[in-house]
C-alpha positions as CSV (number, residue, x, y, z in Angstrom):
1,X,0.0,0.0,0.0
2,X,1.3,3.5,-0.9
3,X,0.8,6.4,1.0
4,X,0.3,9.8,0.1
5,X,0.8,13.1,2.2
6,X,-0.3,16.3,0.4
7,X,0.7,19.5,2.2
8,X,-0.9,22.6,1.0
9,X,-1.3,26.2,1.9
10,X,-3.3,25.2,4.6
11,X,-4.0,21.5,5.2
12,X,-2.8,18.4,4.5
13,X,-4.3,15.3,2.7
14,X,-3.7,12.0,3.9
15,X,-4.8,9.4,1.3
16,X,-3.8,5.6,1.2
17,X,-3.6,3.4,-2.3
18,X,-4.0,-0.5,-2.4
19,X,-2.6,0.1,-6.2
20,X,-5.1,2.1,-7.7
21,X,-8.0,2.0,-5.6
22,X,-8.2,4.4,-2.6
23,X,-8.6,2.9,0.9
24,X,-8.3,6.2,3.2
25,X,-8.2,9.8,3.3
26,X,-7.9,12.1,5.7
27,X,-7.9,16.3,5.4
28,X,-6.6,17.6,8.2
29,X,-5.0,20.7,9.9
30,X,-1.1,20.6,10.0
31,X,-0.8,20.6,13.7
32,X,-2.7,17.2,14.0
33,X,-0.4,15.4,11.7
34,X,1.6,13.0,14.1
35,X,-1.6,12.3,15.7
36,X,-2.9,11.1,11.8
37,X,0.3,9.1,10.9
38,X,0.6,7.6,14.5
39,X,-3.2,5.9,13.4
40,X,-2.1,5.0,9.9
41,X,1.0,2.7,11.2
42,X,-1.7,1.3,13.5
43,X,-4.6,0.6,11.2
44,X,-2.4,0.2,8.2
45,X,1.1,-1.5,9.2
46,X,1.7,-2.8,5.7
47,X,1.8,0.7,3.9
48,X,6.2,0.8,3.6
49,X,6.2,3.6,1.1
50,X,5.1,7.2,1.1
51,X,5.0,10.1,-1.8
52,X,5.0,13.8,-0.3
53,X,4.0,16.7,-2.5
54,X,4.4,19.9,-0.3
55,X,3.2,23.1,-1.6
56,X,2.7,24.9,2.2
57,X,4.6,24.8,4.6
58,X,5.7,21.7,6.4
59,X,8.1,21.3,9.3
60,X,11.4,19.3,9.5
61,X,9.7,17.2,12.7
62,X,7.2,16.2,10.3
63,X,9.3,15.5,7.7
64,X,11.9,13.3,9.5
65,X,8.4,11.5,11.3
66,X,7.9,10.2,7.4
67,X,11.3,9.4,7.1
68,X,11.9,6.8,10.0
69,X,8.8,4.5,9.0
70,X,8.6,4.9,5.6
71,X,10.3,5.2,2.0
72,X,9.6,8.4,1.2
73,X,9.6,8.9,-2.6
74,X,9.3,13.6,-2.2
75,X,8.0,15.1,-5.9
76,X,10.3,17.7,-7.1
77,X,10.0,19.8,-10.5
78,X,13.1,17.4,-11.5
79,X,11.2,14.0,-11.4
80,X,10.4,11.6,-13.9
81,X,7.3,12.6,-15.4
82,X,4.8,10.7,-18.1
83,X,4.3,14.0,-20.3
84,X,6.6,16.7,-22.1
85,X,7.1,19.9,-20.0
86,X,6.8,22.5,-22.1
87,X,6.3,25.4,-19.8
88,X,9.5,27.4,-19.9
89,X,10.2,27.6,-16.3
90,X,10.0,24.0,-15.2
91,X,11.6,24.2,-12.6
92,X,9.4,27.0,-10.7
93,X,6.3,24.6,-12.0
94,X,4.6,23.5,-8.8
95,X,4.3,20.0,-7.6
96,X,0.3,20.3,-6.9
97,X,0.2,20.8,-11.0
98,X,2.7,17.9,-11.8
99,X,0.6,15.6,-10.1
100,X,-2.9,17.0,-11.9
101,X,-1.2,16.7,-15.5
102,X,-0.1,13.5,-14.3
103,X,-3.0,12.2,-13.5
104,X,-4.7,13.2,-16.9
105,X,-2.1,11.5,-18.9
106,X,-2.7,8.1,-16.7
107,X,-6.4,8.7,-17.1
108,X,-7.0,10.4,-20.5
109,X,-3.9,9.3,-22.3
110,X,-4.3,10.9,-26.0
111,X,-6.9,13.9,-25.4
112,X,-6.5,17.1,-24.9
113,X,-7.7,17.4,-21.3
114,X,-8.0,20.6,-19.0
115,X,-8.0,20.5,-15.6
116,X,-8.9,23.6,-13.6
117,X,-7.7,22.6,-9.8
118,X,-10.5,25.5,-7.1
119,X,-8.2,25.6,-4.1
120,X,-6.2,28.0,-2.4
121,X,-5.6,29.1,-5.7
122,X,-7.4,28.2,-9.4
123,X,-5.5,26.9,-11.7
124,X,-5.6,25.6,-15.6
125,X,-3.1,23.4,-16.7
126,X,-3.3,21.7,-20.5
127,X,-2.1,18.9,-21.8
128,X,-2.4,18.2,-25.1
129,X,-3.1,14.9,-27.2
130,X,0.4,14.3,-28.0
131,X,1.1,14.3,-24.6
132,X,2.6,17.7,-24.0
133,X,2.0,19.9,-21.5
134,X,1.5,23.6,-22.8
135,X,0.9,25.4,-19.5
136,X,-1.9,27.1,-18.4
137,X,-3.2,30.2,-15.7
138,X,-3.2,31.1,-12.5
139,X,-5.9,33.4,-10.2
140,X,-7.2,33.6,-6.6
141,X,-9.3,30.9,-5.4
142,X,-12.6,31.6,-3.7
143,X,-11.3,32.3,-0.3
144,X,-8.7,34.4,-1.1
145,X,-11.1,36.8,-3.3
146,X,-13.3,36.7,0.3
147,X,-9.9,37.8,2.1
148,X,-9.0,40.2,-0.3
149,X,-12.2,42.4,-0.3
150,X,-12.0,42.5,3.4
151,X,-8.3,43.0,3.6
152,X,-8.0,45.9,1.1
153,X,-11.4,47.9,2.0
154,X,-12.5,49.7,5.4
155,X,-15.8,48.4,6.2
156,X,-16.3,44.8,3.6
157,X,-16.5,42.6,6.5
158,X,-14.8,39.3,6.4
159,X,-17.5,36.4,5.5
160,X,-17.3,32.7,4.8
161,X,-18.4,31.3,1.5
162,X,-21.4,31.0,0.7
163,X,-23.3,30.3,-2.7
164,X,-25.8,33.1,-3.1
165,X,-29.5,32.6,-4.5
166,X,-29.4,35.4,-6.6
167,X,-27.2,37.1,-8.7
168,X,-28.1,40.4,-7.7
169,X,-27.1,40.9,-4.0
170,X,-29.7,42.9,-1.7
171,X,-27.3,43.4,1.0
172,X,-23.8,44.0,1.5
173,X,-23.1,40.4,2.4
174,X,-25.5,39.3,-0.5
175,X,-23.7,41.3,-2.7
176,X,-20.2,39.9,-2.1
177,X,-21.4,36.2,-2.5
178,X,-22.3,37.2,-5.4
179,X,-19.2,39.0,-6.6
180,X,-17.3,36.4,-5.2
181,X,-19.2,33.0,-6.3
182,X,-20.6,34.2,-9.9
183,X,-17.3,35.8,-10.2
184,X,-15.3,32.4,-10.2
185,X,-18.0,30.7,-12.4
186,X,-18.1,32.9,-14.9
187,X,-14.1,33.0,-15.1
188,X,-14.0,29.2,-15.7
189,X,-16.7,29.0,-17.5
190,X,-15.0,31.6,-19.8
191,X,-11.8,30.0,-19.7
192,X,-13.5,26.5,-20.3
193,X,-15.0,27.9,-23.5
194,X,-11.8,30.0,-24.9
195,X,-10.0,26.9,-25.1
196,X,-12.8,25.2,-26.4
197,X,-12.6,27.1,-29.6
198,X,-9.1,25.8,-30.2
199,X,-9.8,22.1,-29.0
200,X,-13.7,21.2,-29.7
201,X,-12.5,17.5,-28.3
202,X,-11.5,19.3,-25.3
203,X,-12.0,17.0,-22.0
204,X,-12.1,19.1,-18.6
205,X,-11.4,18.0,-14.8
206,X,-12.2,20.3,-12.2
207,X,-10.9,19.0,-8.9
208,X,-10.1,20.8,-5.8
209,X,-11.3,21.6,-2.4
210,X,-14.1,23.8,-3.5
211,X,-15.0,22.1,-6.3
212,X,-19.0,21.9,-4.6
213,X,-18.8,25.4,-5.0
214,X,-18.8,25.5,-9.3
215,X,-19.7,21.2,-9.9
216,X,-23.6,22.3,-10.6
217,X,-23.0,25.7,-11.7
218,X,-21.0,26.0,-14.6
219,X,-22.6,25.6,-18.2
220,X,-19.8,23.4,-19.5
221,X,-19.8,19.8,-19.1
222,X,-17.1,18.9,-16.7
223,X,-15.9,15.6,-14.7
224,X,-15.7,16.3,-11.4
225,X,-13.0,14.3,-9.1
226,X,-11.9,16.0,-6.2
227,X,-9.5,12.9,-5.7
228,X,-7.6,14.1,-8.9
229,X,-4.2,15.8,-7.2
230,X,-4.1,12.3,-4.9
231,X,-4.5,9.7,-7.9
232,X,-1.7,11.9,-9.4
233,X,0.6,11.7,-6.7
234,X,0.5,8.0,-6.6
235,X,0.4,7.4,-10.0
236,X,4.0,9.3,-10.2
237,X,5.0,7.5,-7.4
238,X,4.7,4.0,-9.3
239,X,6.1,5.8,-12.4
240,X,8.8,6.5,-11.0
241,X,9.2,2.9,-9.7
């Protein structure tokens, strides 16, 4: 059994593999994370190997917890990977979007697929038919446009997300669901359809922690997989094997 620890901005993903099918995940704040692995060598003694993708931060403690029970296979920008990097700055490309084109060319080998990742951040990465990965964008996720509004203004208060009803807000708070929720839908929907007139066999993931937020909104047709960056990860971590 593999497993796979996925630091981000500001949790971490726990997620065991008996080879492709996935057994147990966990999302969890950072500071319970000895408390998490201390139950997985109880409840799963055979798992031997780990992959780490870290994005956020992540402590040397931590770290060096992972490295006395278990192989640790860490993804880098330098690691084998299953497609051509053709973004011209490989090295600054992040690990969270390794694993999602990854996962695309294990899962839709020969399309040209999109896969829009609604975390901390958004972002589009493309990979073409051939196998070759082109690049893609990057814009603040749905939180951060929340923090941003009341971080940079006097009196926006500070809210947690919330779909709105309506598109037209009848109240302050109303309003910024609105700004902040159609805002993001409308961007990838947008997004979804400019590539679309390049690639009409275009094939789009959306994955992510808020992916609830935009699964039943957009007007594009979309797989949803919010296990995505995880299959990733542990598909490169037999790849590389």
């Amino acid at each position: 059994m593999n497993l796979i620890v996925d630091v981000g901005n500001t949790l971490i993903k726990l997620a065991i593999f008996d080879k492709k099918i996935l057994v147990y995940k966990k999302i969890d704040v950072k500071s319970d994370f000895d408390k998490n692995i201390e139950f997985i060598l109880t409840e799963y003694p055979s798992t031997k190997q780990v992959v780490l993708s870290v994005v956020g931060g992540f402590s040397e403690k931590s770290k060096s917890k992972l490295y006395r029970h278990f192989k640790v296979f860490e993804i880098t920008p330098q690691i084998k990977t299953p497609f051509v990097n053709d973004y011209t700055t490989p090295l600054s490309l992040g690990v969270d979007r390794i694993a999602l084109v990854s996962a695309a060319c294990d899962q839709y080998q020969g399309k040209n697929t999109l896969i829009i990742d609604v975390g901390t951040c958004i972002t589009y990465d493309f990979l073409n038919s051939d196998g070759y990965y082109k690049g893609g964008a990057i814009s603040p996720g749905i939180n951060m446009r929340y923090k941003a509004l009341h971080a940079y203004t006097e009196r926006l208060p500070l809210l947690d997300a919330n779909p709105p009803i309506n598109i037209i807000g009848n109240s302050t708070q109303t309003s910024i669901h609105s700004g902040v929720i159609f805002g993001v839908t409308l961007e990838v929907d947008g997004v979804i359809s400019h590539y679309k007139q390049d690639f009409e066999d275009l094939t789009v993931i959306l994955t992510g922690g808020n992916v609830h937020f935009l699964r039943d909104r957009l007007k594009n047709s979309i797989f949803a997989n919010s296990n995505f960056l995880l299959e990733g990860l542990n598909y490169l971590l037999e790849y590389n094997h």
